[in-house]
C-alpha positions as a LaTeX table, in Angstrom:
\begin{tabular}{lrrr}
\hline
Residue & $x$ (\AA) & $y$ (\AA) & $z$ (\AA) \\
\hline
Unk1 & 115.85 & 153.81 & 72.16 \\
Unk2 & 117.17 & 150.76 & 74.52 \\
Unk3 & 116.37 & 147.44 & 72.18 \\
Unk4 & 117.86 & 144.57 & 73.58 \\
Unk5 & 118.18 & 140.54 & 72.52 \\
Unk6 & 118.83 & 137.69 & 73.57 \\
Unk7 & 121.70 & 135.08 & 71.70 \\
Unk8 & 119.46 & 132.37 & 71.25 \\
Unk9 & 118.11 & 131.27 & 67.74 \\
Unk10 & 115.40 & 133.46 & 67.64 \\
Unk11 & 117.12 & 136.76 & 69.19 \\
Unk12 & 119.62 & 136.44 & 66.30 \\
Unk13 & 117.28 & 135.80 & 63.67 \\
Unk14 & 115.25 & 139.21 & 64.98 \\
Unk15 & 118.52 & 141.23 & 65.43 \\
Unk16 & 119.44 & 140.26 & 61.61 \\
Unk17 & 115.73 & 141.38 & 60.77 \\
Unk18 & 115.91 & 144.53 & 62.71 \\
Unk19 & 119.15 & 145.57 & 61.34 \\
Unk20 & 117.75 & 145.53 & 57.56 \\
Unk21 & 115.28 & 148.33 & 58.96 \\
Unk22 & 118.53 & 150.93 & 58.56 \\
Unk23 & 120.44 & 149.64 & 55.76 \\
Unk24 & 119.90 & 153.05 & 53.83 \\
Unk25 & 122.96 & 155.32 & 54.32 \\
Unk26 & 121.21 & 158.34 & 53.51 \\
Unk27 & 119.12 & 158.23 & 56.07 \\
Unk28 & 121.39 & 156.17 & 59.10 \\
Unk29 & 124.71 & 156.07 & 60.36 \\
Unk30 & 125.23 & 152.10 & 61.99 \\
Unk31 & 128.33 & 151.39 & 64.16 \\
Unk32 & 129.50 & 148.64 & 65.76 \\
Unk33 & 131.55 & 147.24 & 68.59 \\
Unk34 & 131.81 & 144.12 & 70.55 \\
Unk35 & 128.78 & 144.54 & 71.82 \\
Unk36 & 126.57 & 146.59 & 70.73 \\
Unk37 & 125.19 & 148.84 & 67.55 \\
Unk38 & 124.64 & 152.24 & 67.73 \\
Unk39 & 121.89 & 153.40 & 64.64 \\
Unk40 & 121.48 & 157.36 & 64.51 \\
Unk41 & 119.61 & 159.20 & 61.81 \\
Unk42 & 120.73 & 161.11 & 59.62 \\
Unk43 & 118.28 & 162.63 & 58.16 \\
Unk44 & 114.88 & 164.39 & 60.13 \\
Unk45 & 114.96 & 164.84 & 64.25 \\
Unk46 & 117.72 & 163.15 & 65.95 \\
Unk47 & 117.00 & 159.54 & 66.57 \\
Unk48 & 119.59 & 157.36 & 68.35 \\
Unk49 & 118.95 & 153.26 & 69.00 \\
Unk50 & 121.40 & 151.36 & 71.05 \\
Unk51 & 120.64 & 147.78 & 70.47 \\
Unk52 & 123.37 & 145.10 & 72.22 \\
Unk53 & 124.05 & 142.17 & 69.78 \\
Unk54 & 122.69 & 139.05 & 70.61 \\
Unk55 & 125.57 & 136.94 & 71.67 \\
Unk56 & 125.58 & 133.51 & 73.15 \\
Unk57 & 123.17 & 133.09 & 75.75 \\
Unk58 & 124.70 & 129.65 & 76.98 \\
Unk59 & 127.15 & 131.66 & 78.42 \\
Unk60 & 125.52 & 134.61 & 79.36 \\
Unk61 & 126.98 & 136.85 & 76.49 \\
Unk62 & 124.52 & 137.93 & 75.62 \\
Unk63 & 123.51 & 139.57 & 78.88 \\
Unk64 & 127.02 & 140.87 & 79.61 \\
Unk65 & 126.78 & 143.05 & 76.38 \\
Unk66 & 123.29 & 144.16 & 77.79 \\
Unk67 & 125.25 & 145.13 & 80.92 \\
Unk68 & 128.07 & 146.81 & 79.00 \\
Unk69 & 125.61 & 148.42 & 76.49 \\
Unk70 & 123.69 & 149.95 & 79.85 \\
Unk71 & 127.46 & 150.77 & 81.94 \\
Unk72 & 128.26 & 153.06 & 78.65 \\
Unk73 & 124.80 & 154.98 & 79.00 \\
Unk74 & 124.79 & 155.56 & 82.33 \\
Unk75 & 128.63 & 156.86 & 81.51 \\
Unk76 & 127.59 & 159.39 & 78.91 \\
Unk77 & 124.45 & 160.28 & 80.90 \\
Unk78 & 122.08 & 159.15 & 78.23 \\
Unk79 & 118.58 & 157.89 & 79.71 \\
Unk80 & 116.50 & 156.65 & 76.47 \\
Unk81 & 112.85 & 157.26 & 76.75 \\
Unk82 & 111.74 & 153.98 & 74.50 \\
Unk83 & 112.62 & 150.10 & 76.03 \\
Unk84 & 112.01 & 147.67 & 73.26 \\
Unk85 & 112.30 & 143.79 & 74.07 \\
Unk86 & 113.21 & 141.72 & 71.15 \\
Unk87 & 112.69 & 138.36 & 72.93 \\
Unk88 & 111.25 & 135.42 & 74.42 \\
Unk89 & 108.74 & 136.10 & 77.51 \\
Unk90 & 111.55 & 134.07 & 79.68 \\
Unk91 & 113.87 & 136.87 & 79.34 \\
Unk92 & 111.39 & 139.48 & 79.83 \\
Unk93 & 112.63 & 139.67 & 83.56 \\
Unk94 & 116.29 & 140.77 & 82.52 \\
Unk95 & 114.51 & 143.53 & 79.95 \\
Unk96 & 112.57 & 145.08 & 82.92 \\
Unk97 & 115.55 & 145.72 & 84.73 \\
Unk98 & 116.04 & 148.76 & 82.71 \\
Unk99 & 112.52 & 149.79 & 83.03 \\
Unk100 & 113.22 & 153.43 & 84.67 \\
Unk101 & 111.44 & 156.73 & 85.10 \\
Unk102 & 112.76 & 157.98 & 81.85 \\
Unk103 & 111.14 & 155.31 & 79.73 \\
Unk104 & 108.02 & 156.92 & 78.11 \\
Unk105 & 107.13 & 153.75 & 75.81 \\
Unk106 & 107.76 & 150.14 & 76.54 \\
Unk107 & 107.13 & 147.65 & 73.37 \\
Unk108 & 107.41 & 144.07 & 74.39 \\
Unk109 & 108.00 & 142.11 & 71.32 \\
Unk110 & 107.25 & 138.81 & 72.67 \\
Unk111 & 104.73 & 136.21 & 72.37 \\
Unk112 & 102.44 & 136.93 & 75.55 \\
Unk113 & 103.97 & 139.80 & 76.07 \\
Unk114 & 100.08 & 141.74 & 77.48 \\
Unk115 & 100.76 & 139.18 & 80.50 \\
Unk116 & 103.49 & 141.73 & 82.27 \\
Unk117 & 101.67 & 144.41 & 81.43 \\
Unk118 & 100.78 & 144.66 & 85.37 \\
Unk119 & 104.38 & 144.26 & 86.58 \\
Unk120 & 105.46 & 147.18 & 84.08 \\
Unk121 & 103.04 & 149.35 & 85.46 \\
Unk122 & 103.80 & 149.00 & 88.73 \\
Unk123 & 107.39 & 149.76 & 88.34 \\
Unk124 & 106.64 & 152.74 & 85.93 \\
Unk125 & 103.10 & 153.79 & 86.46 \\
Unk126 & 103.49 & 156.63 & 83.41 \\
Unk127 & 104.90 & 154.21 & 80.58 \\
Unk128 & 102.82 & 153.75 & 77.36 \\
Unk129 & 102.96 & 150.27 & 77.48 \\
Unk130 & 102.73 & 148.10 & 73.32 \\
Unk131 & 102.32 & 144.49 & 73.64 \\
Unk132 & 101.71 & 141.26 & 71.89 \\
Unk133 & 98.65 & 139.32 & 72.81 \\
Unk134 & 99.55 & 135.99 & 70.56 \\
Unk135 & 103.03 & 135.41 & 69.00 \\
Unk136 & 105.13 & 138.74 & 68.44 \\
Unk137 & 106.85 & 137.57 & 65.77 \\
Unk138 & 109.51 & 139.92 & 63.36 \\
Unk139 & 106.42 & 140.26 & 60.78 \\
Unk140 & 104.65 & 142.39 & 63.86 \\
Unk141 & 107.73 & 143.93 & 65.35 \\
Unk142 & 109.88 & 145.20 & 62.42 \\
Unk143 & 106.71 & 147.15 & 60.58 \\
Unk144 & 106.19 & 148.61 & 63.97 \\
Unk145 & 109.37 & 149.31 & 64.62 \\
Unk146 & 109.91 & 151.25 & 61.57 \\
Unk147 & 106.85 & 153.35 & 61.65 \\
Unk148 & 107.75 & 154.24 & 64.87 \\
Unk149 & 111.21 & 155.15 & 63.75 \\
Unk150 & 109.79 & 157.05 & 60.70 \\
Unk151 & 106.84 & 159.10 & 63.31 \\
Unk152 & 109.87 & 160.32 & 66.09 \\
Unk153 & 112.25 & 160.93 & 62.62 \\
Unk154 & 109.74 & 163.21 & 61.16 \\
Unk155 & 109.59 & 165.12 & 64.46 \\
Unk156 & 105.57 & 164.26 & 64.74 \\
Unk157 & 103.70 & 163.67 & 67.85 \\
Unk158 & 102.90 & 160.66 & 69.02 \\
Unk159 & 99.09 & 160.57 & 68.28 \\
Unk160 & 98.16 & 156.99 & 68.86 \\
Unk161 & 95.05 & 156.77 & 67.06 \\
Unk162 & 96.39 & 158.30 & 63.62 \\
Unk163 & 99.80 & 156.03 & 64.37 \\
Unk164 & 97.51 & 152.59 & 64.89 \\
Unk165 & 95.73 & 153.84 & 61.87 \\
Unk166 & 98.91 & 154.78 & 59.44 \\
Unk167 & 100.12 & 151.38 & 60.59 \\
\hline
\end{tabular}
């Protein structure tokens, strides 16, 4: 997984929110750097999220740890299958520039998020596509987020009907 924030008010307040999601030890390893966190489970199928943190935006340092975050991927050869944006709709634009064949699932966690729905599918035509319709607030995202963490850690298939209906 690829989740990535923005530094403004509201991407920190989300990255603090997501973090909480792997405070257990037993079950995730979290390190950190200067800009980014790598989560990997511990327990289950391997899972690993690379998240960059959400530094200041008024200076764009936030999207230089994006752009470190991706250089170091693209250096071990690693090509995640899930994009998550943890955002405004404004930065939306800078998310979808790591919208690539290899990403399976796209979940825009933004208010309005359905509105690019068109743009995503015309840059990845295969991409399961989760959006918000109102305000995608962390009281959507994070219980999303962690069933869909707990589903790919149990090693069970993606079955979209039972998933919407666990949920």
């Amino acid at each position: 997984e690829l989740v990535l924030f923005y530094g403004d008010e509201d991407g920190k307040s989300s990255f603090n929110s997501f973090m909480s999601l792997f405070k257990d030890k037993k079950q995730w390893d979290v390190n950190t750097n200067d800009s980014w966190v790598t989560i990997t489970s511990l327990q289950g199928q391997p899972l690993k999220i690379f998240a960059n943190l959400p530094l200041n935006n008024e200076d764009d340092k936030d999207v230089a740890a994006q752009e470190a975050l991706t250089q170091y991927l693209q250096q071990q050869s690693i090509r995640p299958s899930i994009l998550i944006h943890r955002g405004h709709s404004y930065h939306l634009p800078m998310t979808l520039k790591y919208l690539d064949p290899s990403v399976k699932l796209a979940i825009l966690g933004s208010c309005g998020g359905y509105k690019n729905m068109k743009k995503i599918m015309e840059l990845n035509s295969s991409v399961h596509i989760i959006a918000s319709k109102q305000v995608g607030s962390m009281a959507v995202n994070d219980p999303l987020l962690r069933h869909l963490n707990d589903y790919l850690v149990d090693g069970k298939n993606l079955d979209w009907v039972n998933f919407w209906n666990e949920l």
